[in-house]
py3Dmol code that shows the C-alpha trace and the ligand (Angstrom):
import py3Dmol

protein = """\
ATOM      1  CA  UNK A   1      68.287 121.428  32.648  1.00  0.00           C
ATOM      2  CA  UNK A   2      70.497 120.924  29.345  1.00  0.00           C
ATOM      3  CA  UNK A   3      72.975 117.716  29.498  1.00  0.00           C
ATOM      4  CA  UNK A   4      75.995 118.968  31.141  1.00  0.00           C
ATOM      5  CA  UNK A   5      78.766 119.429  27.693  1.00  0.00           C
ATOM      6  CA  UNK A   6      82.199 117.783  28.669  1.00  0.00           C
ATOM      7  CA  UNK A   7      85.122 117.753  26.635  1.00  0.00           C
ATOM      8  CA  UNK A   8      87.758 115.360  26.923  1.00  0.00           C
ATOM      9  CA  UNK A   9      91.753 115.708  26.864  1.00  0.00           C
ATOM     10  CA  UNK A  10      94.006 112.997  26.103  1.00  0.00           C
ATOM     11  CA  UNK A  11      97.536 111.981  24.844  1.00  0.00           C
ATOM     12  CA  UNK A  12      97.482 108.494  25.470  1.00  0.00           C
ATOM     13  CA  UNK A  13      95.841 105.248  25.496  1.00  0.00           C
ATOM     14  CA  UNK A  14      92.931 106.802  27.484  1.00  0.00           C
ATOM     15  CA  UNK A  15      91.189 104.578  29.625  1.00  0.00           C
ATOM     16  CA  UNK A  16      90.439 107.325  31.882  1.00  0.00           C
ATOM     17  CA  UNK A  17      88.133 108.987  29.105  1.00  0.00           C
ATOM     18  CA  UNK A  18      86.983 104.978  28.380  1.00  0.00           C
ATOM     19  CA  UNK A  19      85.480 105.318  31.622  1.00  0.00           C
ATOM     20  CA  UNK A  20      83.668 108.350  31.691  1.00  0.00           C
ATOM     21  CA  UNK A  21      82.471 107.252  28.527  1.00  0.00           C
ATOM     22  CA  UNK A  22      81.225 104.310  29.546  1.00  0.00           C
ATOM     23  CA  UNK A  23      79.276 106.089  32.128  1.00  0.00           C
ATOM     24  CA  UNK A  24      77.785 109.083  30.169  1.00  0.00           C
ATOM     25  CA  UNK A  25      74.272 108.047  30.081  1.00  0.00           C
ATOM     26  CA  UNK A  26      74.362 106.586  33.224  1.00  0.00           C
ATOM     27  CA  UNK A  27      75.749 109.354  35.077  1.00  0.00           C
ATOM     28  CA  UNK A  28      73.947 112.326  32.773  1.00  0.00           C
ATOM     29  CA  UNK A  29      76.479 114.157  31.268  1.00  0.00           C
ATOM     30  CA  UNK A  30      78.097 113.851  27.464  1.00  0.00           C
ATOM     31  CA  UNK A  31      81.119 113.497  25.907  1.00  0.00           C
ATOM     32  CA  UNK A  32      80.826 116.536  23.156  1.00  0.00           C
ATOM     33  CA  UNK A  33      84.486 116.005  21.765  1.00  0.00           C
ATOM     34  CA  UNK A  34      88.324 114.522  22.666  1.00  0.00           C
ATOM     35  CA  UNK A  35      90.870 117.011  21.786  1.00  0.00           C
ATOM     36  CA  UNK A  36      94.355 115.053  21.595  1.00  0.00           C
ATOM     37  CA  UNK A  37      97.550 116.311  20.746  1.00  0.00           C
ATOM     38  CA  UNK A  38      98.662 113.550  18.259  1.00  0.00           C
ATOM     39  CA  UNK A  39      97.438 110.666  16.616  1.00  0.00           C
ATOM     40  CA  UNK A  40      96.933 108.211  19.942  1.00  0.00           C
ATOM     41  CA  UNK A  41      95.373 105.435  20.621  1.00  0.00           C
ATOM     42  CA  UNK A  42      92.607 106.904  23.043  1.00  0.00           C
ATOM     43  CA  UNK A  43      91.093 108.284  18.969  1.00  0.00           C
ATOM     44  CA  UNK A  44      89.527 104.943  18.414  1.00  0.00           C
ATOM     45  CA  UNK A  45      88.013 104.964  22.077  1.00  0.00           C
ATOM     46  CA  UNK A  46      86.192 107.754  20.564  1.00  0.00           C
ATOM     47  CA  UNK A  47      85.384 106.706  16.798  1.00  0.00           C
ATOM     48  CA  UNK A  48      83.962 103.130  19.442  1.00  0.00           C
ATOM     49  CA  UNK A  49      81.493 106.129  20.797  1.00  0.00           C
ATOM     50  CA  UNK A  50      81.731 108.467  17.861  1.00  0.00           C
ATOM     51  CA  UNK A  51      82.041 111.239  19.477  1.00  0.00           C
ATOM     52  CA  UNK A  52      83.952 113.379  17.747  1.00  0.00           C
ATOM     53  CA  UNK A  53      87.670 114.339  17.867  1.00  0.00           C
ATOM     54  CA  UNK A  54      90.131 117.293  17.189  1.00  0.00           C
ATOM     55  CA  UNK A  55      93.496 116.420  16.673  1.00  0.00           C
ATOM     56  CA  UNK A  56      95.962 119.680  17.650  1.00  0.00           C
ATOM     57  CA  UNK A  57      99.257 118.622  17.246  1.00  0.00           C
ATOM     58  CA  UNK A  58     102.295 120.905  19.184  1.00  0.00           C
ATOM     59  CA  UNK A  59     103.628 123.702  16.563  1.00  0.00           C
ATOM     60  CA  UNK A  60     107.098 124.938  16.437  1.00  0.00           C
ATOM     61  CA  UNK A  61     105.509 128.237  17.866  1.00  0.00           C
ATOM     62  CA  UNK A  62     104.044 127.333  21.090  1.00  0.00           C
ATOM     63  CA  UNK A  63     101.823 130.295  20.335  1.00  0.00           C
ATOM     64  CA  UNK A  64     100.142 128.872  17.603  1.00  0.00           C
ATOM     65  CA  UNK A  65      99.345 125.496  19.675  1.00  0.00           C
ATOM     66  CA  UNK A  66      98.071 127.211  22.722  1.00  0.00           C
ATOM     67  CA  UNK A  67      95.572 129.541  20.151  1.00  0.00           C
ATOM     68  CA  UNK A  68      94.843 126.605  18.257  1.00  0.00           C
ATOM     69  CA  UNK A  69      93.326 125.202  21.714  1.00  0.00           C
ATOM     70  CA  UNK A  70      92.026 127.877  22.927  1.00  0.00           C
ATOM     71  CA  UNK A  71      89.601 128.521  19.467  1.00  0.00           C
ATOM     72  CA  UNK A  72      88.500 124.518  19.658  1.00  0.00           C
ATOM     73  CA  UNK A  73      87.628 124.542  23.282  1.00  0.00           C
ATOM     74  CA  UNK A  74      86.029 127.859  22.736  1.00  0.00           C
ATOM     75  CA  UNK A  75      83.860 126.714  20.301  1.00  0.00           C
ATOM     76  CA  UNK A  76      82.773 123.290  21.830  1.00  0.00           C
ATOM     77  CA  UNK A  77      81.360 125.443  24.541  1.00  0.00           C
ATOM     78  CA  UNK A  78      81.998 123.014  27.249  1.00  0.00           C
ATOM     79  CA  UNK A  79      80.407 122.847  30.928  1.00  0.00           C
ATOM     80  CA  UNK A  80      82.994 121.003  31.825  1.00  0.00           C
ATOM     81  CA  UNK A  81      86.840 120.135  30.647  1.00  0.00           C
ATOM     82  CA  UNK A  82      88.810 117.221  32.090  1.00  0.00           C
ATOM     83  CA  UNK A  83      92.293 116.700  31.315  1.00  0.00           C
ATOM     84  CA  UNK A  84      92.856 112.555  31.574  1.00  0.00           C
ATOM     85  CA  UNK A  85      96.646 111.813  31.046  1.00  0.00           C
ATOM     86  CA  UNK A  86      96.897 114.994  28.636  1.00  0.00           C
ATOM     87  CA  UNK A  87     100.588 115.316  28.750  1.00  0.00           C
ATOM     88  CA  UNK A  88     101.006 118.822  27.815  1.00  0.00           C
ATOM     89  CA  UNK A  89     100.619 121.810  29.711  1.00  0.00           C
ATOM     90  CA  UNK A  90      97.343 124.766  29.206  1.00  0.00           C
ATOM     91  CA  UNK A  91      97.872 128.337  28.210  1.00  0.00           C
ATOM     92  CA  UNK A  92      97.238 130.732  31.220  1.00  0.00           C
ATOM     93  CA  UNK A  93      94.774 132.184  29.140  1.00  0.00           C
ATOM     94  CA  UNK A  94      93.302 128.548  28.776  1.00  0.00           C
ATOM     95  CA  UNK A  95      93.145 128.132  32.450  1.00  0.00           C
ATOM     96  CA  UNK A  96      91.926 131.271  33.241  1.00  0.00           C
ATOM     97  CA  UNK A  97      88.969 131.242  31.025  1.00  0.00           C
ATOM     98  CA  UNK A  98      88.081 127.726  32.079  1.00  0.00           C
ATOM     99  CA  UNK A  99      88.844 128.429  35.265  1.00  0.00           C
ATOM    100  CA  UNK A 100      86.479 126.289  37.836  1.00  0.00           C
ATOM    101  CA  UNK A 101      85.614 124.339  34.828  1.00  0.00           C
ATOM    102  CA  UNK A 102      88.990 122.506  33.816  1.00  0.00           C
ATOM    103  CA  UNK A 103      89.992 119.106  36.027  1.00  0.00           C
ATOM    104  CA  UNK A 104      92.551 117.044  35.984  1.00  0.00           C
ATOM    105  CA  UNK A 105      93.598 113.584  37.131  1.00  0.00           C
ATOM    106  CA  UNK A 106      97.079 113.397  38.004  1.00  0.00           C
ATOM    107  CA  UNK A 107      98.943 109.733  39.321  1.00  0.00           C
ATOM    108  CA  UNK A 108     100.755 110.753  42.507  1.00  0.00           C
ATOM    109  CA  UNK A 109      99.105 112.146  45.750  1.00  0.00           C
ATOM    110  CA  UNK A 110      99.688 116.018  45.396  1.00  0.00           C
ATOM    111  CA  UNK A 111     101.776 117.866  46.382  1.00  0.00           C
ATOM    112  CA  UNK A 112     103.712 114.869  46.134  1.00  0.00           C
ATOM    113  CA  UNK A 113     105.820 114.243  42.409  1.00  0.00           C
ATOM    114  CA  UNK A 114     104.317 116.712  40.174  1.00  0.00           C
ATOM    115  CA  UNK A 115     105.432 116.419  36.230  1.00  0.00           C
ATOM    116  CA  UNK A 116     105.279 113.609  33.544  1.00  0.00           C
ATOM    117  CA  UNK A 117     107.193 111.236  35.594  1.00  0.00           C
ATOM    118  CA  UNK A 118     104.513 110.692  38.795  1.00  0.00           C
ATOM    119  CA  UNK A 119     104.800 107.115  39.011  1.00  0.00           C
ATOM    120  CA  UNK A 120     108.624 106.905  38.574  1.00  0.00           C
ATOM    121  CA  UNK A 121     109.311 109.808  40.513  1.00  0.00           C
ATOM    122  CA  UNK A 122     107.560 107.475  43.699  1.00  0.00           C
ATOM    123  CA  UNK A 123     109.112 104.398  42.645  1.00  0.00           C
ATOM    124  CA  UNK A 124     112.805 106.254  42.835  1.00  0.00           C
ATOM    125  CA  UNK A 125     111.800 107.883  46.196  1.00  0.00           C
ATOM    126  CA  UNK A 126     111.079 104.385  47.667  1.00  0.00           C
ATOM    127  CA  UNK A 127     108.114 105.996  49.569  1.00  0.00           C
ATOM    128  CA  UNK A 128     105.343 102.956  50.209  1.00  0.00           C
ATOM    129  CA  UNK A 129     102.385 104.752  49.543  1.00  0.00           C
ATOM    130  CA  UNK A 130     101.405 107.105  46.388  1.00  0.00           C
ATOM    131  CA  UNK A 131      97.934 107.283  44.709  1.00  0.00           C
ATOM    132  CA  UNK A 132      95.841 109.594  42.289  1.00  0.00           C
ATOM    133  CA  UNK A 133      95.037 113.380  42.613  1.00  0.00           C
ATOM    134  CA  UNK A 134      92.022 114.952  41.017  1.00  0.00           C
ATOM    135  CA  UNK A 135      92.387 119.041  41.234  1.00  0.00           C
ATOM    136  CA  UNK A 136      91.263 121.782  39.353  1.00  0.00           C
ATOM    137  CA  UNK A 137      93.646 123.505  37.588  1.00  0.00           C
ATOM    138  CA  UNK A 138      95.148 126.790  38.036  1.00  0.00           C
ATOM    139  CA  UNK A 139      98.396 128.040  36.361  1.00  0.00           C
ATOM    140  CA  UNK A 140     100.614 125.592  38.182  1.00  0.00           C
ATOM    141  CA  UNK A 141     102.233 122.177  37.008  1.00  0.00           C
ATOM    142  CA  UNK A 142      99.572 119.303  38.981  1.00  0.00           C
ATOM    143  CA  UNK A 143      98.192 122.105  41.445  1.00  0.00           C
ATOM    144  CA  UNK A 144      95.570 123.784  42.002  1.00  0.00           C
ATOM    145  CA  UNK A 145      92.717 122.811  44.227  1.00  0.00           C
ATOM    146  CA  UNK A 146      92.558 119.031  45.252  1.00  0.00           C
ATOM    147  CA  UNK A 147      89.091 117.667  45.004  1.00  0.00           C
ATOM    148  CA  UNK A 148      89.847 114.213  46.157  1.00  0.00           C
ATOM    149  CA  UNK A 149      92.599 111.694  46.329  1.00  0.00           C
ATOM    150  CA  UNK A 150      92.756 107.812  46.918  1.00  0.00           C
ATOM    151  CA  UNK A 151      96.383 106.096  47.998  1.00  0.00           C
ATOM    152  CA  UNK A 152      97.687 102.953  46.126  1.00  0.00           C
ATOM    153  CA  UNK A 153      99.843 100.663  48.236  1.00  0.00           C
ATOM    154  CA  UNK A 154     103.429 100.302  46.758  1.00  0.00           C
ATOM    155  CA  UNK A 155     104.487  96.779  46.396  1.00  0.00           C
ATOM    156  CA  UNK A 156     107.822  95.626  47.077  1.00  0.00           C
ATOM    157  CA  UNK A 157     108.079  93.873  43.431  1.00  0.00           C
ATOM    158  CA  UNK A 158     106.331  96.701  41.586  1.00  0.00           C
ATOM    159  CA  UNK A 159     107.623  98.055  38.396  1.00  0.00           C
ATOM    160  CA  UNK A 160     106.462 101.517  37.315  1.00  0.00           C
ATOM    161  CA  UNK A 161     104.128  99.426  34.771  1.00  0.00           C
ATOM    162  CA  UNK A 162     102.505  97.149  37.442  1.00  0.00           C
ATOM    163  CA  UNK A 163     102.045 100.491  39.801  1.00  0.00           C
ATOM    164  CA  UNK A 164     100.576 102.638  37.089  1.00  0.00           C
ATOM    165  CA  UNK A 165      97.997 100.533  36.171  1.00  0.00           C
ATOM    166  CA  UNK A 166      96.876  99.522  39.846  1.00  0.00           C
ATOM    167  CA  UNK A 167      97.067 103.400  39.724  1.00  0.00           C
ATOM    168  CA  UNK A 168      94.533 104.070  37.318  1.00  0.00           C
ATOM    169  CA  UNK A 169      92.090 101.356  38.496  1.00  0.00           C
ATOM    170  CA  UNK A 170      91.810 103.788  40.934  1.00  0.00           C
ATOM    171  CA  UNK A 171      92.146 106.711  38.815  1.00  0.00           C
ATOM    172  CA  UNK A 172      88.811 105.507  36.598  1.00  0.00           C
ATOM    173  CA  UNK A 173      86.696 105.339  39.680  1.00  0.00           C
ATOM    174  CA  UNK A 174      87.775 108.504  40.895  1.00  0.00           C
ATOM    175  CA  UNK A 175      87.132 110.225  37.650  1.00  0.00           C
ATOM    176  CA  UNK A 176      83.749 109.290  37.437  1.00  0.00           C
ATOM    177  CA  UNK A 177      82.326 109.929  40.861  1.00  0.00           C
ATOM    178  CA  UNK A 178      84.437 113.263  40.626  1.00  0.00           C
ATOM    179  CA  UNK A 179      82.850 114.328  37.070  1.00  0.00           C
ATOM    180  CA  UNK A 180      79.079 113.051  38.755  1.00  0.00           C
ATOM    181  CA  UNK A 181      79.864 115.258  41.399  1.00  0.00           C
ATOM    182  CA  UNK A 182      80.894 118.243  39.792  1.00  0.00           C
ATOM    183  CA  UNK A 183      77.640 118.502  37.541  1.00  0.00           C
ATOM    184  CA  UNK A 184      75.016 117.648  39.995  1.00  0.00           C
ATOM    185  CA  UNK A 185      76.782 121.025  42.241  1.00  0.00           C
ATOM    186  CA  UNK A 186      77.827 118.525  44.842  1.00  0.00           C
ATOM    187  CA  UNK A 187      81.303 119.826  44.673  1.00  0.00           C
ATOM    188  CA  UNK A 188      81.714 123.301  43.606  1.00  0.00           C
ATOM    189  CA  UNK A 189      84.860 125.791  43.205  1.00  0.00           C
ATOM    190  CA  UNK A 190      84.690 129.589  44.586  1.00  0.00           C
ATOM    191  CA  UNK A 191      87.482 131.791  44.403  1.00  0.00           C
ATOM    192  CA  UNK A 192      90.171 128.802  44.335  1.00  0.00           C
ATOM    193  CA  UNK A 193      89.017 126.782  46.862  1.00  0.00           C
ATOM    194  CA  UNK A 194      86.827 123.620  46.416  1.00  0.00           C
ATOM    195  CA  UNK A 195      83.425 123.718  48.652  1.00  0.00           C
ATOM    196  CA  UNK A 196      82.040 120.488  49.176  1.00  0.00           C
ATOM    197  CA  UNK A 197      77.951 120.314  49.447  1.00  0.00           C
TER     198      UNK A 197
END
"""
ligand_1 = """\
18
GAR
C 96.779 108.565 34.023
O 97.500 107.868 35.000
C 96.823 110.056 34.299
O 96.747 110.380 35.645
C 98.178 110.409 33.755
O 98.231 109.709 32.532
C 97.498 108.488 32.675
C 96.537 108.357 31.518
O 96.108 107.046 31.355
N 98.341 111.813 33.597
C 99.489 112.435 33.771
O 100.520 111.864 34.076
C 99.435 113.932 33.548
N 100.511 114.570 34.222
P 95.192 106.601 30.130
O 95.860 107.100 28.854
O 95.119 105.121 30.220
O 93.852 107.264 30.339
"""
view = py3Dmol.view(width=600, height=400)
view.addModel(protein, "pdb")
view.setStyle({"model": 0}, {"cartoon": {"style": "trace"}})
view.addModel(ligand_1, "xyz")
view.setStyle({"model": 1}, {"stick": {}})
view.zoomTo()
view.show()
């Protein structure tokens, strides 16, 4: 069998994608490209690994962007696509194409504070418990099918800074048994649902 292709997406400082990359050989799989949407940090993560990057940055027609995206992923073929703190949101016809083949990590257990603002959104709700989701994606904002989820205790000094990053401590780990799973057909998606072997 062919080394499983997975492309990355990523807006930020991407430590989620740090950690897959870390793991690539390890866990059998390869990082074919990180698509960003600007000029961010998580670029010299990749240049560290050279793999290879596509900046698309947002045009004044949305239209544009969301072709733009479609034509790179397209042509990267991927196995697998996993959106890690990509901060904008797919094309139906992005998500339907990849559908069953796009993830994405998002820091809040879902249904629970969906959007940009996860970790705030819990902090403001004074709830004492929040975590990470991993789902694949449908046409929704942070649905679609859960794969997995772990909960983060919050603390009663937190700030949104302090939670985040105990966040994606867990968020890394979660990533990277998720992606192992996915390619070795442990966890598979049929018809919207998630089947676990
Ligand atoms: C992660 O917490 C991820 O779940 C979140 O952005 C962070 C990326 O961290 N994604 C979203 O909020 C998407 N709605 P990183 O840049 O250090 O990898």
């Amino acid at each position: 069998m062919s080394t499983p292709r997975i492309v990355l997406l990523a807006s930020g400082t991407g430590s989620l994608f740090e950690a897959l990359a870390n793991e690539q050989e390890a866990k059998g799989f390869k990082i074919v490209a990180l698509i960003t949407d600007a000029h961010v940090p998580a670029l010299e993560i990749a240049q560290r690994f050279e793999i290879p990057t596509f900046i698309v940055p947002m045009t004044p027609e949305r239209s544009v962007w969301d072709e733009s995206m479609l034509m790179t992923l397209r042509s990267l073929h991927p196995d697998l696509v996993v959106s890690a703190g990509f901060m904008r949101i797919l094309d139906p016809k992005i998500v339907d194409e990849f559908e069953g083949k796009l993830i994405n990590t998002h820091p809040a257990l879902s249904p629970e504070f969906p959007g940009a603002h996860a970790v705030r959104d819990a902090l403001a709700a004074g709830v004492t418990v929040t975590g990470t989701t991993v789902h694949f994606v449908d046409a929704g904002v942070d649905t679609g099918a859960i794969i997995d989820q772990v909960s983060v205790e919050i603390l009663p000094d937190d700030t949104q800074a302090s939670l985040h990053e105990r966040i994606k401590v867990q968020e890394r780990i979660l990533l990277v048994e998720t992606v192992e799973k996915i390619i070795s057909n442990k966890i598979k998606y049929e018809n919207g649902s998630v089947i676990t072997q």
